[in-house]
VOPAGU-2260 file (C-alpha; in pm, 1 decimal, decimal comma):
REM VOPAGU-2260
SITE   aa  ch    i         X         Y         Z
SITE  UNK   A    0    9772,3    9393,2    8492,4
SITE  UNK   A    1    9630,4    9038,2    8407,4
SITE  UNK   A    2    9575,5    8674,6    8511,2
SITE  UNK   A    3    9787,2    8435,5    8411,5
SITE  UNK   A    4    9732,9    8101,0    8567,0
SITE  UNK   A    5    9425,1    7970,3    8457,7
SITE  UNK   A    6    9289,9    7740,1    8735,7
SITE  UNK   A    7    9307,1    8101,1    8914,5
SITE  UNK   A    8    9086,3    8280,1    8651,6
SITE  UNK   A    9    8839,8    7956,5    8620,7
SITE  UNK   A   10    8782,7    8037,7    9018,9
SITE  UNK   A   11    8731,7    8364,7    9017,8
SITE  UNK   A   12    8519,9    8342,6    8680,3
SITE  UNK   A   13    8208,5    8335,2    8869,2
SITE  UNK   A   14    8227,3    8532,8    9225,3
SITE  UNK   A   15    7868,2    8444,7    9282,7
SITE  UNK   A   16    7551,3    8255,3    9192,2
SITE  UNK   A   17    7260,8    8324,6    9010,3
SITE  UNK   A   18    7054,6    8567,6    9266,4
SITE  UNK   A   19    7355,1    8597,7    9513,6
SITE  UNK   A   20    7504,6    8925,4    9572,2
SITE  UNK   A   21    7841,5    8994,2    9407,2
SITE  UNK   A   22    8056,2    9261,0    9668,9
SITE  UNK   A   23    8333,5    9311,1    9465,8
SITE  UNK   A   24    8119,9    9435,3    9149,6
SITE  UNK   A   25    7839,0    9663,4    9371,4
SITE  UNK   A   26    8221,5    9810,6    9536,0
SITE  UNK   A   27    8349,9    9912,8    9185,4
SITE  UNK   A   28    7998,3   10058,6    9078,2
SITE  UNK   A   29    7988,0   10265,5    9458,0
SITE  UNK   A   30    8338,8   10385,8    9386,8
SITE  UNK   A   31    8306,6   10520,5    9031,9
SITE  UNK   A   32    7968,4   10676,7    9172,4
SITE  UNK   A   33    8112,7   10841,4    9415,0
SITE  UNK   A   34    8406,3   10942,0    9240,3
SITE  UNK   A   35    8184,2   11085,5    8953,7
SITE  UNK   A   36    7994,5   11280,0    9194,2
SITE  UNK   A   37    8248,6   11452,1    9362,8
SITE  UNK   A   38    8439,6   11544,0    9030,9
SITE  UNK   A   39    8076,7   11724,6    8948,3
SITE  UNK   A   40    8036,2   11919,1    9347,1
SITE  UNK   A   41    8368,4   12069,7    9293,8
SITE  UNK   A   42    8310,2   12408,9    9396,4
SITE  UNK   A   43    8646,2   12569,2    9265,2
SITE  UNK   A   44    8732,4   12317,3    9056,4
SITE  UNK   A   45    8959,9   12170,1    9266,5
SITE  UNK   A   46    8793,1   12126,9    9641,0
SITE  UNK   A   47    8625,4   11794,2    9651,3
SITE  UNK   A   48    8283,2   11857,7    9861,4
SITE  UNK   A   49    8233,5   11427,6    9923,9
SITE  UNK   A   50    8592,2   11423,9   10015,1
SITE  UNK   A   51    8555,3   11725,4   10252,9
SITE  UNK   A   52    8305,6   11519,3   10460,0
SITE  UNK   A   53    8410,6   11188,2   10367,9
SITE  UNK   A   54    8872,8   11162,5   10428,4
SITE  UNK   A   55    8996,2   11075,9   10691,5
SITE  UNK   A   56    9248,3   11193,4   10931,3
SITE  UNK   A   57    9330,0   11151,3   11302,5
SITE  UNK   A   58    9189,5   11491,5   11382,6
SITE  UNK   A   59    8856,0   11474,9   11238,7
SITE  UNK   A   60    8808,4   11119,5   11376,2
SITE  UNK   A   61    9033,4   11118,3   11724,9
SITE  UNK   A   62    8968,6   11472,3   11812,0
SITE  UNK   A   63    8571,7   11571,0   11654,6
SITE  UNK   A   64    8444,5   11182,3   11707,0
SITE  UNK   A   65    8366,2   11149,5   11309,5
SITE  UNK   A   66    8424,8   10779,5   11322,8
SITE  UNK   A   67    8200,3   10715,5   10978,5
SITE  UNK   A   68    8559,9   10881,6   10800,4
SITE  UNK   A   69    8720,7   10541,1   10873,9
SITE  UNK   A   70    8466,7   10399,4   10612,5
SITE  UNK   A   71    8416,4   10703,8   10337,8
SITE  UNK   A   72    8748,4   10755,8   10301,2
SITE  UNK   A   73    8804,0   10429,4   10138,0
SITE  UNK   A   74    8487,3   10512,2    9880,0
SITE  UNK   A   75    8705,1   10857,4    9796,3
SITE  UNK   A   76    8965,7   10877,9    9543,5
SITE  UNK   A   77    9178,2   11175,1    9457,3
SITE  UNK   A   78    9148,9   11162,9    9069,4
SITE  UNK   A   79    9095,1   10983,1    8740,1
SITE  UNK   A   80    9443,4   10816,0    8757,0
SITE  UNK   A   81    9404,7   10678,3    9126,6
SITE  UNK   A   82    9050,4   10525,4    9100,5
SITE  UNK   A   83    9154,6   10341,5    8792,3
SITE  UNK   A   84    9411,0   10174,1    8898,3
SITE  UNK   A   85    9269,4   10064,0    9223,4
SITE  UNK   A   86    8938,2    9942,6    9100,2
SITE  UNK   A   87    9153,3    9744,8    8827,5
SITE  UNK   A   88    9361,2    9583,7    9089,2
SITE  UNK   A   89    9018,8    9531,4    9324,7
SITE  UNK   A   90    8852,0    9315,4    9032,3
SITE  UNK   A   91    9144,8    9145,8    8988,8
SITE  UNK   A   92    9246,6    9062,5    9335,3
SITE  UNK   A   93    8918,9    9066,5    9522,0
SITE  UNK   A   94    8707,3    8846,2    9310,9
SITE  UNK   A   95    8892,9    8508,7    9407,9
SITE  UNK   A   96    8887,0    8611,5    9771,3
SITE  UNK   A   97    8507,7    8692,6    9773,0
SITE  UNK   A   98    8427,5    8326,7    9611,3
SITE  UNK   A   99    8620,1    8132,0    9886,2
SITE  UNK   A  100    8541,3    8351,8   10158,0
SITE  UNK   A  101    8147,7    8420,7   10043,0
SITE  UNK   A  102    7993,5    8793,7    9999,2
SITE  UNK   A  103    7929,0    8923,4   10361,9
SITE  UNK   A  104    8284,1    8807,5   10544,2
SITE  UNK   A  105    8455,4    8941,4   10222,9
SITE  UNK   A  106    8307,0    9303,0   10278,5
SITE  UNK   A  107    8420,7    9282,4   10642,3
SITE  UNK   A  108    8770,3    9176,7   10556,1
SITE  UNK   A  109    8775,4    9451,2   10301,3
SITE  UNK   A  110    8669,1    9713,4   10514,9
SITE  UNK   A  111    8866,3    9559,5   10853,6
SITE  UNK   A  112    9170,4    9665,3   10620,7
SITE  UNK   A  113    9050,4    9952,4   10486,7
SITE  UNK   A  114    9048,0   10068,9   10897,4
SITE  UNK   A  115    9385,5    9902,0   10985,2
SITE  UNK   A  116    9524,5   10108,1   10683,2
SITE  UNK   A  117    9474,5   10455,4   10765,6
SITE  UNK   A  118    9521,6   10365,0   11160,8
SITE  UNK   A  119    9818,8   10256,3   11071,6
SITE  UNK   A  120    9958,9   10519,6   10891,2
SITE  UNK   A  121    9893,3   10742,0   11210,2
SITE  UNK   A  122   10032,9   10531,2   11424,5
SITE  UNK   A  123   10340,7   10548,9   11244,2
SITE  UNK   A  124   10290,7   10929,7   11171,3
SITE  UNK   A  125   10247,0   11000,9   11560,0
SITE  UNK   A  126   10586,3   10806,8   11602,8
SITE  UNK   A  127   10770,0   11013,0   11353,3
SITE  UNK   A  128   10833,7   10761,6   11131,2
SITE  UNK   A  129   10689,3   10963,3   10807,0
SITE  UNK   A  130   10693,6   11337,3   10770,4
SITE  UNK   A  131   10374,1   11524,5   10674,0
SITE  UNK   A  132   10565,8   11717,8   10464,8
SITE  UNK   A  133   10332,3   12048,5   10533,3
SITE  UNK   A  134   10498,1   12437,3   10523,6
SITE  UNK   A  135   10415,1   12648,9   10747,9
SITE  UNK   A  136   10581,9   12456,0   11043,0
SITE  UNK   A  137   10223,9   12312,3   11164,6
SITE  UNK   A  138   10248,8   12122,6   11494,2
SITE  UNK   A  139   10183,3   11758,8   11465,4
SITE  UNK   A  140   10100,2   11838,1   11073,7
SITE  UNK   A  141   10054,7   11448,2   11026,1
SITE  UNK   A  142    9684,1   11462,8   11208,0
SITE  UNK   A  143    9571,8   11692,6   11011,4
SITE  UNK   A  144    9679,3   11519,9   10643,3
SITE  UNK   A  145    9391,3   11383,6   10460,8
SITE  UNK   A  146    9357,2   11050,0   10321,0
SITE  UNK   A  147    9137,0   10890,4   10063,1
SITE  UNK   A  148    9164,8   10606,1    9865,9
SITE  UNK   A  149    9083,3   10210,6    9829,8
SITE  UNK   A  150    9406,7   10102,7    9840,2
SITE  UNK   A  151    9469,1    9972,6   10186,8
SITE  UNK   A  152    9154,1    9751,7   10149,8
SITE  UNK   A  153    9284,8    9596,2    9809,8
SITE  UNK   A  154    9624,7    9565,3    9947,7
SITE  UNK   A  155    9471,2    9328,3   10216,9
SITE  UNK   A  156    9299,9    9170,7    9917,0
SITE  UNK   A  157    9608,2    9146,2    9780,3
SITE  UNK   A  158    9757,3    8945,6   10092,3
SITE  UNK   A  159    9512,5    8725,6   10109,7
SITE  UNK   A  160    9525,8    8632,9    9730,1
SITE  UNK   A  161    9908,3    8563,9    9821,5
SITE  UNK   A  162    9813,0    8340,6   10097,8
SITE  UNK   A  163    9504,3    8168,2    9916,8
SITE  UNK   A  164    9703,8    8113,0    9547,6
SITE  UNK   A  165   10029,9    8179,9    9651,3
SITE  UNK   A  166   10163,9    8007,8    9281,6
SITE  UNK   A  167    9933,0    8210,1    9070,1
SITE  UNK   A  168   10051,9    8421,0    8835,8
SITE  UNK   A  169   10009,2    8790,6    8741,3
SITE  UNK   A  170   10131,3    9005,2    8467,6
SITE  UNK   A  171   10197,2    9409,6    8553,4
SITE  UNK   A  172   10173,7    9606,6    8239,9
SITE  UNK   A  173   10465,8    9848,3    8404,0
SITE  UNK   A  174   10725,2    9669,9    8445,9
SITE  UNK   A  175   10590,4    9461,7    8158,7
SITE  UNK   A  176   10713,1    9131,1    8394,1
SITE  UNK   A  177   10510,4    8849,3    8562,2
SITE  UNK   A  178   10541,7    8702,6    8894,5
SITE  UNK   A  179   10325,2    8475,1    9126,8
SITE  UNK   A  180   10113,8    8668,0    9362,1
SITE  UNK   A  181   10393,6    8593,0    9639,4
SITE  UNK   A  182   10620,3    8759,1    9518,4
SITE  UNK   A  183   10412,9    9031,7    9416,9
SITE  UNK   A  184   10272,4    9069,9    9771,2
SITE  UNK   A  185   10596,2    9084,6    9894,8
SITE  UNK   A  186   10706,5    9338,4    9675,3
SITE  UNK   A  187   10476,6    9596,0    9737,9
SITE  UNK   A  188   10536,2    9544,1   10098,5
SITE  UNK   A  189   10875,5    9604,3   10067,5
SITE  UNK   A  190   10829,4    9925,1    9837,4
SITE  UNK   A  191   10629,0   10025,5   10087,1
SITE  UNK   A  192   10870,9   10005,3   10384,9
SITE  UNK   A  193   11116,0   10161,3   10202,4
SITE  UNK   A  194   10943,1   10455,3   10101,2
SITE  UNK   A  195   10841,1   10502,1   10449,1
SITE  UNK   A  196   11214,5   10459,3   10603,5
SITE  UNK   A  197   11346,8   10669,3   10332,8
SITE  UNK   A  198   11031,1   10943,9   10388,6
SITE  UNK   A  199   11012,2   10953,6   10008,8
SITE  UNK   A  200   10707,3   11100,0    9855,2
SITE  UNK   A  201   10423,9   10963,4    9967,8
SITE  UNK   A  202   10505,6   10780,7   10284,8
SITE  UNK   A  203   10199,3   10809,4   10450,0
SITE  UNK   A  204   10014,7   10690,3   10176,1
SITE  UNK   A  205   10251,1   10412,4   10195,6
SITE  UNK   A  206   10258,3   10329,1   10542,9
SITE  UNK   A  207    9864,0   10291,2   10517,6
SITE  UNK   A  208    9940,6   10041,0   10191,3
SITE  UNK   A  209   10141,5    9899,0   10476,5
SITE  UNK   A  210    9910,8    9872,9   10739,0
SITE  UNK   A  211    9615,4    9709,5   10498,7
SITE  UNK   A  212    9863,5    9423,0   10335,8
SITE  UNK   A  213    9933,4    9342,6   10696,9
SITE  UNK   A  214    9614,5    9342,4   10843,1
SITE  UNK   A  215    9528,5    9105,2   10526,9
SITE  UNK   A  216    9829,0    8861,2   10619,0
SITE  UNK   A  217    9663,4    8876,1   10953,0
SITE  UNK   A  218    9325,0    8798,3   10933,2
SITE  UNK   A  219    9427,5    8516,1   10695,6
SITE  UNK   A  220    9697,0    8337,9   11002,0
SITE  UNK   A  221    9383,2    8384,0   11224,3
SITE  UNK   A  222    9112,6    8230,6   10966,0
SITE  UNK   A  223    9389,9    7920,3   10872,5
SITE  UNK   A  224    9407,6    7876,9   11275,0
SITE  UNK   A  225    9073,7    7830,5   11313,9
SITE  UNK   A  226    9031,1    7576,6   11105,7
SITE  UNK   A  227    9214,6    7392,3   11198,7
SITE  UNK   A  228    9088,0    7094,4   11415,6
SITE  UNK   A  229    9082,2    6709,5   11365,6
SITE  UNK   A  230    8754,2    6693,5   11218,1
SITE  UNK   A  231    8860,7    6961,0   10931,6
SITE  UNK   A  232    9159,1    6736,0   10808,7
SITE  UNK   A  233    8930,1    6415,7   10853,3
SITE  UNK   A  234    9175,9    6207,2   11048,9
SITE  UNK   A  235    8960,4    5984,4   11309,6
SITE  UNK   A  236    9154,7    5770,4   11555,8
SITE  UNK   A  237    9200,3    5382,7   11398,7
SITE  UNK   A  238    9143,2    5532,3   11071,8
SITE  UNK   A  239    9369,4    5703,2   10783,9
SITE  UNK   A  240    9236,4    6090,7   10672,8
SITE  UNK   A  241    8981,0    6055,6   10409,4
SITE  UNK   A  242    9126,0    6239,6   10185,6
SITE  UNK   A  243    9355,1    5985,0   10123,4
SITE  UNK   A  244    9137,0    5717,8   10011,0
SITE  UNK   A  245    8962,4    5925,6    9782,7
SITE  UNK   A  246    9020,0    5925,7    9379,5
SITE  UNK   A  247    9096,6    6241,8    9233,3
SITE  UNK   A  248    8834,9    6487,6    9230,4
SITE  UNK   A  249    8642,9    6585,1    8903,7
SITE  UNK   A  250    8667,6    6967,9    8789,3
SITE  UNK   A  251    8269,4    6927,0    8783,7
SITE  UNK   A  252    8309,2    6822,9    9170,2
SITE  UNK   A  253    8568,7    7135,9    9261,6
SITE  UNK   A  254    8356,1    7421,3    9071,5
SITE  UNK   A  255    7983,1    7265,3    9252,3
SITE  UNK   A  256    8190,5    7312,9    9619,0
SITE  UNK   A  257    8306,1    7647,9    9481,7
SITE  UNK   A  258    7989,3    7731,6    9396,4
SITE  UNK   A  259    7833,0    7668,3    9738,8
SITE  UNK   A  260    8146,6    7854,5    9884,8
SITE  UNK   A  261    8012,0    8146,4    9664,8
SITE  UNK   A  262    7640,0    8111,1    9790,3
SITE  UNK   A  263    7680,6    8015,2   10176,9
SITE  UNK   A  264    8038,7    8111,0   10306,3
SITE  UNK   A  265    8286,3    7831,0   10384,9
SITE  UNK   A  266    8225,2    7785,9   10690,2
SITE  UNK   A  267    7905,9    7569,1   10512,8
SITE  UNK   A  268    8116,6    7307,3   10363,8
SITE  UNK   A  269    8083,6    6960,9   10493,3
SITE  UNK   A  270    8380,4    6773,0   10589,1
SITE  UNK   A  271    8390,8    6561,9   10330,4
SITE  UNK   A  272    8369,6    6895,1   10115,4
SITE  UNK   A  273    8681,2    7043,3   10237,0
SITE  UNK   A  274    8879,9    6747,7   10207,4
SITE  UNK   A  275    8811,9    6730,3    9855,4
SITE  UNK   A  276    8927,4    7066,9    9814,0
SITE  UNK   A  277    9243,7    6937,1   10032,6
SITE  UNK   A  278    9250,9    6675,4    9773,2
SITE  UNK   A  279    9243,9    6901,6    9483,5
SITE  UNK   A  280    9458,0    7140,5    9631,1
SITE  UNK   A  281    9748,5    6890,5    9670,4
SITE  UNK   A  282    9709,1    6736,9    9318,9
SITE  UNK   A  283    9727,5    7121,7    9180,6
SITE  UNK   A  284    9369,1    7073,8    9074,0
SITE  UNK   A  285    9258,2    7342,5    9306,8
């Protein structure tokens, strides 16, 4: 998997400023931690003693009040293979969101859809909609299936990549094709649905893939909602939107605003701030 469109990679180049903190890197270094850990505590060589403590499912969390499993489970990963591949796709797809949406709100989206992804997945076990797939003809089997694995929280990374640079593109090493993230986003989500309505292999892994892309999609329809407002577009009654009467912003004007996004959050812009990125957005600047 790689970037293609460059305005996209010369945004996420640099997630954070000298002596800020950068999430998305400190996640990766947790993850491979913990994963390197638990490969070491195997007992038998094949029980996982972090992800005894650490996965979740709705009977550990619902039924013996472990809440914290919510949270570890997304730090667990099941082997090599797995953590790979999601910590490829997290630098990828979570750098970009981290510089617009600044360190601290980007950990809380992650996580928020790291949650919605395994509650999710129960929700739509406890309705029958995926099988648990367990011999032994164990009532309600789907509470008691483990989960572990970033991928919920990237997915919602994912989403909100889609929404953020909907046009950019990426290239998937298998299929060797590229798309922009839209369609990408939208692809997974519909390989997901299908697995789950088909109860392929997998399908409550899937459904929680589900659950995180949409929780992404979410939070993103929220955050555009609330900002919007007549100050944010800059239009004033008597008086045309600023934006408008502005010249065409300078890269060296975009990547300073970017850099504040990266230091403070957005919500520290200034108004004339955000309508040059308006400004840059619309001449495909931005």
């Amino acid at each position: 998997m790689s970037i293609l469109d460059r305005d996209w990679m010369h945004s996420s180049a640099k997630t954070g400023s000298p002596g800020s903190i950068d999430i998305v890197k400190g996640l990766v270094i947790i993850n491979t931690v913990v994963f390197l850990i638990g490969f070491f505590l195997r007992g038998d060589g094949h029980t996982d003693f972090l992800e005894i403590w650490g996965c979740y499912s709705v009977y550990t969390v619902f039924d013996m009040g472990q809440i914290w499993r919510l949270i570890t489970y997304q730090f667990l990963h099941a082997n090599l293979g797995h953590i790979v591949l999601n910590m490829v796709a997290l630098w990828f797809f979570g750098r970009p969101v981290e510089r617009i949406f600044g360190p601290g709100k980007f950990l809380i989206f992650y996580l928020s859809c790291g949650v919605a992804a395994a509650l999710f997945s129960s929700v739509l076990g406890y309705f029958g909609l995926w099988d648990a797939g367990t011999p032994g003809g164990i009532e309600n089997a789907w509470k008691y299936i483990p989960m572990v694995g970033a991928s919920g929280s990237i997915y919602g990374a994912i989403a909100a990549c889609a929404v953020l640079f909907p046009d950019a593109r990426v290239q998937l090493l298998f299929p060797p094709v590229d798309m922009s993230v839209r369609t990408f986003s939208l692809a997974i989500l519909g390989i997901a649905l299908a697995v789950i309505v088909m109860d392929w292999n997998n399908a409550g892994g899937e459904a929680g893939h589900m659950g995180g892309i949409l929780m992404g999609f979410a939070i993103m329809g929220i955050r555009k909602l609330l900002h919007r407002s007549p100050v944010n577009n800059g239009s004033y009654a008597g008086q045309e939107p600023r934006a408008s009467r502005m010249q065409s912003p300078s890269r060296e004007e975009i990547d300073a605003i970017l850099d504040k996004i990266g230091r403070q959050g957005l919500d520290s812009l200034t108004e004339h701030e955000r309508n040059v990125l308006k400004q840059a957005s619309q001449s495909k600047k931005y």
